[in-house]
C-alpha positions as MATLAB code, in Angstrom:
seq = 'XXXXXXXXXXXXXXXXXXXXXXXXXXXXXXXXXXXXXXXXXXXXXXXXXXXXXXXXXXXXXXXXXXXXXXXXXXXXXXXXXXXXXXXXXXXXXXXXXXXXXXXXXXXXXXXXXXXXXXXXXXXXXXXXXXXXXXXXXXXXXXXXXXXXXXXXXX';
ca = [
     -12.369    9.984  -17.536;
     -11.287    6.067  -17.991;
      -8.795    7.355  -21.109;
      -7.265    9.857  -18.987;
      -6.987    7.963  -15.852;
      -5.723    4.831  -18.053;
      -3.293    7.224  -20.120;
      -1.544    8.641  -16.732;
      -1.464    5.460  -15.304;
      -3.490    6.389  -11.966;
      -5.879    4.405   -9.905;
      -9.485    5.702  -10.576;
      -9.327    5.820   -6.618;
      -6.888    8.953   -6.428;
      -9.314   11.283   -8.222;
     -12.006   13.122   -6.993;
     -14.234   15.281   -9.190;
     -15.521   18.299   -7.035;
     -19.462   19.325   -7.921;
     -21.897   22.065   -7.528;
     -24.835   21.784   -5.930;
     -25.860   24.204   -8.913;
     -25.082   21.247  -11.789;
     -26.667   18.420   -9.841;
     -29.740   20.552  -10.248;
     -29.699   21.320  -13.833;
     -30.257   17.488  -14.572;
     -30.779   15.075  -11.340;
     -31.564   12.205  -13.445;
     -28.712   12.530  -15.782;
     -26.093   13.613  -12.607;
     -27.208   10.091  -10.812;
     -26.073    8.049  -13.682;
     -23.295   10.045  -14.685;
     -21.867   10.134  -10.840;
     -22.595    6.490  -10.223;
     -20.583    5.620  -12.948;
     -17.479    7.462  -11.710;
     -18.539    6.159   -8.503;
     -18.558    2.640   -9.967;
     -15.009    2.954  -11.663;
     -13.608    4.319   -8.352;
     -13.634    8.287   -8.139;
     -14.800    9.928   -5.653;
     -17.365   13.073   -6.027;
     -17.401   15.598   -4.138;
     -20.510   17.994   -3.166;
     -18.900   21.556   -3.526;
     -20.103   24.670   -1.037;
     -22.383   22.422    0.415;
     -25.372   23.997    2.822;
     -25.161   27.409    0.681;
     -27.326   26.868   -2.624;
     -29.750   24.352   -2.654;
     -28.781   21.733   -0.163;
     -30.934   18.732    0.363;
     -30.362   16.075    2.807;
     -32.757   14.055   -0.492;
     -29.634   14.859   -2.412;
     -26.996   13.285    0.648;
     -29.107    9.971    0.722;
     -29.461   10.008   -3.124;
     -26.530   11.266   -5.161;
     -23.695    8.842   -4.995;
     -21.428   10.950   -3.767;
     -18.262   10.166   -1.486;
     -17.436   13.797   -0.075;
     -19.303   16.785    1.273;
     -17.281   20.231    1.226;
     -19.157   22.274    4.302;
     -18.960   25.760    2.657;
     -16.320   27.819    4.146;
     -19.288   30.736    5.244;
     -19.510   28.101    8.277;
     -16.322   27.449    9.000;
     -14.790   30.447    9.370;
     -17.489   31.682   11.831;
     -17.529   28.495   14.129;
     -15.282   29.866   16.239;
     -17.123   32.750   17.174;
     -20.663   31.927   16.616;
     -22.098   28.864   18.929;
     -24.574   28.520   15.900;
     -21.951   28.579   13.423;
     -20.796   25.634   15.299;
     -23.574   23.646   15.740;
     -23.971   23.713   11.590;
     -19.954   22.836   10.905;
     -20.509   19.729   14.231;
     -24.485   18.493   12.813;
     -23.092   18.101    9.472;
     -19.808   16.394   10.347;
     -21.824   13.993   12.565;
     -24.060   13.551    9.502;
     -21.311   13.218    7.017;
     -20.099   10.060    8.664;
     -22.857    8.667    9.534;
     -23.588    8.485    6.328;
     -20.208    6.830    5.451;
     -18.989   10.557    3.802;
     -15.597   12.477    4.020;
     -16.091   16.024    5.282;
     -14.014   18.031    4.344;
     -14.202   22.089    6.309;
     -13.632   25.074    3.607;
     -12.274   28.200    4.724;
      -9.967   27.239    7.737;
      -8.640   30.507    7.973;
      -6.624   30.608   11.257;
      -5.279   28.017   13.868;
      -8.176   28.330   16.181;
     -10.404   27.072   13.382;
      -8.079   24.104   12.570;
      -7.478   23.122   15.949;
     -11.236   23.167   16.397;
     -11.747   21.264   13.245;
      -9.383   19.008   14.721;
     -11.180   18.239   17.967;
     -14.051   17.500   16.429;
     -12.606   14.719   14.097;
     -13.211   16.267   10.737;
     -11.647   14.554    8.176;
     -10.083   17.362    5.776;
      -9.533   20.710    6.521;
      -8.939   23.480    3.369;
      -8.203   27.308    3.736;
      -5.493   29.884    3.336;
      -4.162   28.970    7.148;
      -2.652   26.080    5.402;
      -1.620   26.712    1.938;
      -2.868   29.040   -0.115;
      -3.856   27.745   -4.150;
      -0.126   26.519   -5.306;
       0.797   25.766   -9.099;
       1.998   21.939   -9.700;
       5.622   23.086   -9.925;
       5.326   24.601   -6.330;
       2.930   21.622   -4.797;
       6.208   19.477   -4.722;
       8.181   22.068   -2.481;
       5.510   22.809   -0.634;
       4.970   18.766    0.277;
       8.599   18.121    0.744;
       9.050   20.885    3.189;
       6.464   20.196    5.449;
       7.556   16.273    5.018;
      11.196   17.757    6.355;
       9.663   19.201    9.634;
       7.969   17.261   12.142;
       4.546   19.093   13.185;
       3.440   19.843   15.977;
      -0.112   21.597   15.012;
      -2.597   19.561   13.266;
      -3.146   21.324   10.346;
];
């Protein structure tokens, strides 16, 4: 990861390696000292579909992780489910007070993201805003929405 950050010429700070909850498992002891390292260079890690496989809150005050993605099975029913809700709010609140980025899968509408929004998360991710894009198209994509003020917050 150092060769390929160093042969780009990018801060170790503007990557962040996305995880399963699946591969921490295979290996704890060998996923701490592999992650800390990153961590200790700079990139962030990122807990992927987190609360849907086998979530611990051990693995939150253990791994050295700087990002939790709340799986978007969650997300996309917070708007309709009070319960739903009450998982996507109790793990944001957690999140930071842990000192974590959350970032909200599977914002799939506005009423999600304006939600999302309201409660302070930090990232929101889901076809609403963009769907997957190829590197050529990224750059349009940014520049356009850099062109027009918005007035929505996603």
């Amino acid at each position: 990861m150092r060769a390929l950050l160093s042969r780009y010429d990018l801060p170790a700070e503007s990557l962040v390696l996305e995880v399963t909850e699946s591969l921490l498992m295979e290996d704890r002891e060998r996923a701490v000292r592999v992650l800390g390292r990153l961590r200790e260079d700079g990139v962030g890690v990122a807990i992927d579909d987190y609360g849907t496989g086998y979530s611990s809150l051990a693995y939150l005050a253990s791994l050295p992780v700087t990002e939790v993605k709340l799986d978007r099975t969650f997300v996309g029913a917070m708007t309709g489910s009070p319960r739903a809700e009450s998982i996507v709010t109790s793990t944001l609140q957690l999140a930071h007070a842990l000192g974590l980025v959350l970032v909200a899968e599977g914002a799939e509408d506005q009423e999600t993201v304006d939600a999302l929004t309201a409660l302070g998360c930090d990232v929101v991710q889901g076809y609403h805003l963009s769907r997957p894009l190829a590197p050529e198209v990224l750059w349009e994509w940014l520049e356009d929405r850099a062109a027009v003020p918005s007035s929505s917050s996603g």
